[in-house]
N, C-alpha and C positions, 0 to 999 in steps of 0.2 A: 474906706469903710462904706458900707451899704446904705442906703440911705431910705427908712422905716414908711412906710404905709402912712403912719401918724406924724409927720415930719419932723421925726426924732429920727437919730442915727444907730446903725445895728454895727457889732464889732464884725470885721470884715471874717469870709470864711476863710478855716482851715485849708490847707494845702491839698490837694485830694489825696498823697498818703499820707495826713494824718488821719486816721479815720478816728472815730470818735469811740466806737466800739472794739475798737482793735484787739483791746487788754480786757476790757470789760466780756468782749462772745469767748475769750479764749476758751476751749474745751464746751461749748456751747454750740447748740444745733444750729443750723444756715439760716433759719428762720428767726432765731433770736437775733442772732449780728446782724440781718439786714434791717428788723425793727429798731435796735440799738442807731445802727448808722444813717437810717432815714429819720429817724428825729431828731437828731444832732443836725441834719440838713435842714428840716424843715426850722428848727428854733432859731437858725442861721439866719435864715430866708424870712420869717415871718415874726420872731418874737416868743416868748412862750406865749402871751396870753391869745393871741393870734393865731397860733399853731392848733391845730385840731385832729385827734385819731384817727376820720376820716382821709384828713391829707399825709398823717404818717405811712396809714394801710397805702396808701395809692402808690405813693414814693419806694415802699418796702417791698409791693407787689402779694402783697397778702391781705387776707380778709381782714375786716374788721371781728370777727368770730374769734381768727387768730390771735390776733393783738390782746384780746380780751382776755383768752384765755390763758396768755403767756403772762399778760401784765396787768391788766387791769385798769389802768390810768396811767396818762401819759405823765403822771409826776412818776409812778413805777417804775415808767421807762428811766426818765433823770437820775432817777436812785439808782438804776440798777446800772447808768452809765457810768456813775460817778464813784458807787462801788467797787467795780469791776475796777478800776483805777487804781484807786488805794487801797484793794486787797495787796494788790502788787508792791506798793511802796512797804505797805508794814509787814510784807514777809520775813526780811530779816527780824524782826523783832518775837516771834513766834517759834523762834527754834527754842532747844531748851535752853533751862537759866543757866547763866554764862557763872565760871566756878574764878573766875582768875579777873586782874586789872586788865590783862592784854587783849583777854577774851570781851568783856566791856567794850573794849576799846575798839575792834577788831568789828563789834556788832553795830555800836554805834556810826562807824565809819561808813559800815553799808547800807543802814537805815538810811542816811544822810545822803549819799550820792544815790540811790536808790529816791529816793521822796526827791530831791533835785530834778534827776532825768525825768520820771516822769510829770511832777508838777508843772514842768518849763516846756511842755510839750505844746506845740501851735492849738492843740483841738483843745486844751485845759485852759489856757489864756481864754480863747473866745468864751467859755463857759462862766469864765469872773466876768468879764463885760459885760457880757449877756446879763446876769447876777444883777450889775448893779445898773444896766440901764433900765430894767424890769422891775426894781428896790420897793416906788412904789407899786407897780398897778398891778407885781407878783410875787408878792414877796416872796413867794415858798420856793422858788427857785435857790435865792440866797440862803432860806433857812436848808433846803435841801441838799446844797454844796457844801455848806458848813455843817451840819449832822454828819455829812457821809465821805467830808473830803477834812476838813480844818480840824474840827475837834473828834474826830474819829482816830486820825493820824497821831494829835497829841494825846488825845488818852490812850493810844497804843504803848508810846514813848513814856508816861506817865508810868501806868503798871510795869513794864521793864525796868526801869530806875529803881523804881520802889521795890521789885526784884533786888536789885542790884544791893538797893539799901540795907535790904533787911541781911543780906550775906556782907556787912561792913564792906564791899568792895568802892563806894562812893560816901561820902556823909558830907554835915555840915547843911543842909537845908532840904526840902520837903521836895519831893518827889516831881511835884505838878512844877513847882518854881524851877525847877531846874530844864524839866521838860518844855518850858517856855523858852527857858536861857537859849536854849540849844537851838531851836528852832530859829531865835534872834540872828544867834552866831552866823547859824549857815545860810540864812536867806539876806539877810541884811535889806538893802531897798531894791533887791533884785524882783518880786513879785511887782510891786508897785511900779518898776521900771518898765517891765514887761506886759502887765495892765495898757497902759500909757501908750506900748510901739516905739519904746524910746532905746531898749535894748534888744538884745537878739537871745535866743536860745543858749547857757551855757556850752561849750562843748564837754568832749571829754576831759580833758588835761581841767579846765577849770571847775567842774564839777570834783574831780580825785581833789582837788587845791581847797578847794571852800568846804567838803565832807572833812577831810582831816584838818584841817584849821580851827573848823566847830569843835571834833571831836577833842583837837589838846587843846582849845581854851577851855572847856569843859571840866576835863579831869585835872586842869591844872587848876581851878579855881576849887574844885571838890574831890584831895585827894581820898581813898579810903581811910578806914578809921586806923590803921597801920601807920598812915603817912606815905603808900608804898604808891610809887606811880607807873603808868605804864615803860618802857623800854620804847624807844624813840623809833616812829615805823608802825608799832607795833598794830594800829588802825589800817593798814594798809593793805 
């Protein structure tokens, strides 16, 4: 780990391809992705409260004029890194309402290793770090992550269920409680482990394992109002 101006410690940077902006410039003009990705460097490098739009521009190779008028503040920039992120995880969750158990089941699965893959991603880690080495002297960082990464993702997960509920395909408890359950199931202490540097990036094979695992304790502990459960697989 890097070691702070203010002789605190910075979570060490990202790999240079994880880029920070990767998912976030996707269908996005050159000039945004390289503001996205140069302040992902510089908050690496300096801190948020330390970092400054002058040294973003410098790093991105664009005006300050620019940046302005793409973003406006460099919390904008955070936002619209951290969006860009978890527009991607809660794609699955945005098709239309699922008519069946299997269909449930089938959405749930990919929501699930979808929000995996990319939350366990190197440039997402340093971003919680970052969060909470910053807790006190910035805090909007953490409220920034969680607005647009934590409770975005669950109240995506939230309204689908509750979808789900209201077509009796799930029942037995309230929409939000279950959207937590799920969330417990498939991360278990894998966030906090990775926070830490104590584990490594899921791969493939174990993100398919921990997404269907969550999804049948799920539907097993909340069949629909039928009683009818999905058909074995059928997540997958």
């Amino acid at each position: 780990m890097m070691a702070s101006r203010n002789g605190g410690k910075k979570p060490a940077a990202a790999p240079p391809s994880s880029r920070a902006g990767e998912t976030a410039g996707r269908g996005d003009d050159p000039v945004r992705r390289r503001i996205i990705d140069a302040t992902f460097r510089v908050l690496v490098e300096h801190g948020y409260a330390r970092a400054n739009t002058r040294e973003i521009a410098r790093v991105a190779k664009v005006s300050k004029r620019e940046l302005y008028a793409l973003f406006g503040s460099k919390q904008a920039i955070l936002a619209a890194m951290i969006a860009g992120r978890t527009r991607e995880m809660r794609r699955p969750l945005s098709l239309p309402a699922v008519e069946s158990r299997e269909a449930l089941a089938a959405t749930l699965h990919r929501f699930g290793a979808g929000l995996l893959r990319e939350a366990s991603q190197p440039a997402v880690t340093t971003l919680f770090r970052l969060a909470v080495i910053e807790a006190e002297r910035s805090p909007e960082v953490a409220r920034t992550l969680d607005a647009g990464g934590r409770r975005a993702n669950r109240g995506a997960l939230t309204e689908f269920l509750a979808r789900a509920r209201a077509r009796e395909l799930i029942a037995g408890a309230e929409a939000g409680l279950m959207a937590a359950q799920f969330l417990s199931l498939l991360w278990g202490n894998l966030l906090l482990d990775l926070a830490m540097g104590i584990a490594k990036p899921p791969g493939a094979a174990e993100i398919e394992r921990r997404a269907g695992a969550a999804t049948e304790a799920l539907l097993a502990l909340y069949p629909g109002s039928s009683g009818t459960r999905p058909r074995a697989g059928a997540g997958k």
